[in-house]
C-alpha positions in Angstrom: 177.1 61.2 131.2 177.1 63.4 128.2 174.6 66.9 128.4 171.7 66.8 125.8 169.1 69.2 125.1 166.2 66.2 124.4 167.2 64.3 127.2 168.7 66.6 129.7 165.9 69.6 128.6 162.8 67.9 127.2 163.0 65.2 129.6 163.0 62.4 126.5 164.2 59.7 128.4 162.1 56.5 128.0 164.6 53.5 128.0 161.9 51.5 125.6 162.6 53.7 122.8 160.2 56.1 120.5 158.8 57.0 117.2 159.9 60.4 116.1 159.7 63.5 113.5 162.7 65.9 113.2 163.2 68.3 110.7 167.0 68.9 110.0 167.1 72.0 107.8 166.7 75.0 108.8 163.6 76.2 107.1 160.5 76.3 106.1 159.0 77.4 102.7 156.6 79.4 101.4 153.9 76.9 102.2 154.9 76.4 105.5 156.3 73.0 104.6 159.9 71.4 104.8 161.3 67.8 104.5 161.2 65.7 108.0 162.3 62.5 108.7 160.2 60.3 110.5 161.9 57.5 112.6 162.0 54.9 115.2 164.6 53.6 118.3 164.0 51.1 120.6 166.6 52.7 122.8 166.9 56.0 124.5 165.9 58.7 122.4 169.0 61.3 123.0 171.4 58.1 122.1 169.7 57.8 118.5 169.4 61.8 118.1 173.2 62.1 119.0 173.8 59.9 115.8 172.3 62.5 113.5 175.3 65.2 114.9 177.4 63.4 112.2 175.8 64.7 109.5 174.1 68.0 111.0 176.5 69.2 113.4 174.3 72.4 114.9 172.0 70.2 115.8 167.9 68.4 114.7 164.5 70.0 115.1 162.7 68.1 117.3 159.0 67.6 115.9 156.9 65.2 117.5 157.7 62.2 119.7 155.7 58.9 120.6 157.5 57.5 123.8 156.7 54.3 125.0 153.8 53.0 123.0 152.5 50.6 124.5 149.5 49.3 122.9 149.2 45.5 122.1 153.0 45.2 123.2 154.6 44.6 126.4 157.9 46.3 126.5 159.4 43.7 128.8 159.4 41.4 125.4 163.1 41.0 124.1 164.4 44.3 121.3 163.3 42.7 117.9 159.7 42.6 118.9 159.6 46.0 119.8 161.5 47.2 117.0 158.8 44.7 115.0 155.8 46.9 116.0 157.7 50.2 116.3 158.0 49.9 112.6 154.5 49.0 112.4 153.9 52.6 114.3 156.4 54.3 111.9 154.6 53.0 108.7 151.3 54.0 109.9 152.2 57.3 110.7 154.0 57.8 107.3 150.8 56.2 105.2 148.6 59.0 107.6 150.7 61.4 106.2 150.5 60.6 102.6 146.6 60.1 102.9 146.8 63.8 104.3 148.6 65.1 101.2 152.5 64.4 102.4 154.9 63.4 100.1 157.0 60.8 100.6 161.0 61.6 99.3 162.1 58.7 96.8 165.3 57.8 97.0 167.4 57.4 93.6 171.3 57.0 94.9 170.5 54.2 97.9 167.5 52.1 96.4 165.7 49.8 99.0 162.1 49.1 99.3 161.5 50.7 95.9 163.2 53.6 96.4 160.7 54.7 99.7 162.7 56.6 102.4 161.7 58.1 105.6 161.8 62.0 104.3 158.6 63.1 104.0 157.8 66.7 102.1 155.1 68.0 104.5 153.5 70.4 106.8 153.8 70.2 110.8 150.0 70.1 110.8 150.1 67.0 109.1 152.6 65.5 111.3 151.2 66.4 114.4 147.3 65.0 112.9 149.1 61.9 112.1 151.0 61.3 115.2 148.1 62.0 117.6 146.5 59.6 115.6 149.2 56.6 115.9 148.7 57.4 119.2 145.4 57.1 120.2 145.6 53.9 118.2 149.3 52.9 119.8 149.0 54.4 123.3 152.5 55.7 124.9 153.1 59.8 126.2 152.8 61.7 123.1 154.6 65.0 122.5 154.1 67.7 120.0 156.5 70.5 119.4 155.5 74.1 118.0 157.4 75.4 115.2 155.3 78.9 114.7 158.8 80.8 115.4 161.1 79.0 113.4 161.5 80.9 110.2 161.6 84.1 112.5 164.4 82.8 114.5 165.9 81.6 110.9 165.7 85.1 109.9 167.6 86.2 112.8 170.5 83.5 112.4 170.6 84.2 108.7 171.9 87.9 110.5 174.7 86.5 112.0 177.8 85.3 109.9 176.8 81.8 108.1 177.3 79.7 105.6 173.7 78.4 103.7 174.1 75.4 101.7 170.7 74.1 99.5 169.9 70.3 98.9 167.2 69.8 96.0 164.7 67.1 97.0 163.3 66.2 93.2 159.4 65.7 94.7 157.8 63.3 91.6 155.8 60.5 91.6 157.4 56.9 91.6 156.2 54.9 88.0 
């Protein structure tokens, strides 16, 4: 069996799956704010995280995790069900985030469902508000993670020999 830090470290194991944050750039701005992604699996959660190793090869941020939720759901219903009302979870999370003053990235290269990703430009206060929230509401073992170092240990790393690429997120209203 492969090592991983969320499974092997954090103890993320739930076979039912999870909602999750991660933030996969390395930094945070000015205001304390940077793009995360908010997502779902009805698997293992160190299976889906593995995935994003394709395109982010050091690695995601781990931000917040809601394993097991298992309000108004039996997990021993078959995979689409859960996956049903994990998205369910998912949305209301994201539309807690927006009422708190998160901005949902548009897509404008891979249109679907107008354009509305799962990038969210926000704050970890706000994520953390909102996913304590979907879980009082969706039950399951909620876990936080603190990010009050990051840009210090950023700092460091930037130190170190690196490369630094930038990717623009335009952040303007859809019409």
């Amino acid at each position: 069996m492969k090592y991983t830090v969320i499974g092997d470290e954090l103890n993320h194991t739930h076979k039912y799956g999870s909602i999750y944050c991660i933030m996969a750039y390395d930094y945070l701005d000015a205001k304390k704010k940077s793009v995360f992604k908010i997502g779902m699996t009805t698997s293992k959660l160190p299976k889906r995280v593995e995935q994003y190793h394709t395109y982010f090869p050091n690695g995601i941020t781990l931000v917040a995790v809601i394993e097991n939720p298992t309000n108004k759901l039996f997990m021993k219903t078959k995979a689409p069900i859960r996956k049903i009302h994990y998205e369910e979870i998912e949305d209301f999370i994201m539309d807690e985030i927006i009422k708190m003053g998160g901005f949902r990235i548009n897509a404008t290269t891979r249109v679907r469902k107008d354009g509305d990703t799962e990038w969210v430009y926000t704050d970890l206060n706000t994520i953390h508000k909102a996913f304590s929230k979907a879980h009082k509401q969706y039950g399951g073992d909620f876990t936080p993670y603190n990010l009050n170092d990051f840009n210090k240990e950023m700092e460091t790393a930037k130190k170190k020999k690196h490369f630094m690429g930038q990717y623009i997120f335009p952040l303007q209203k859809k019409k």
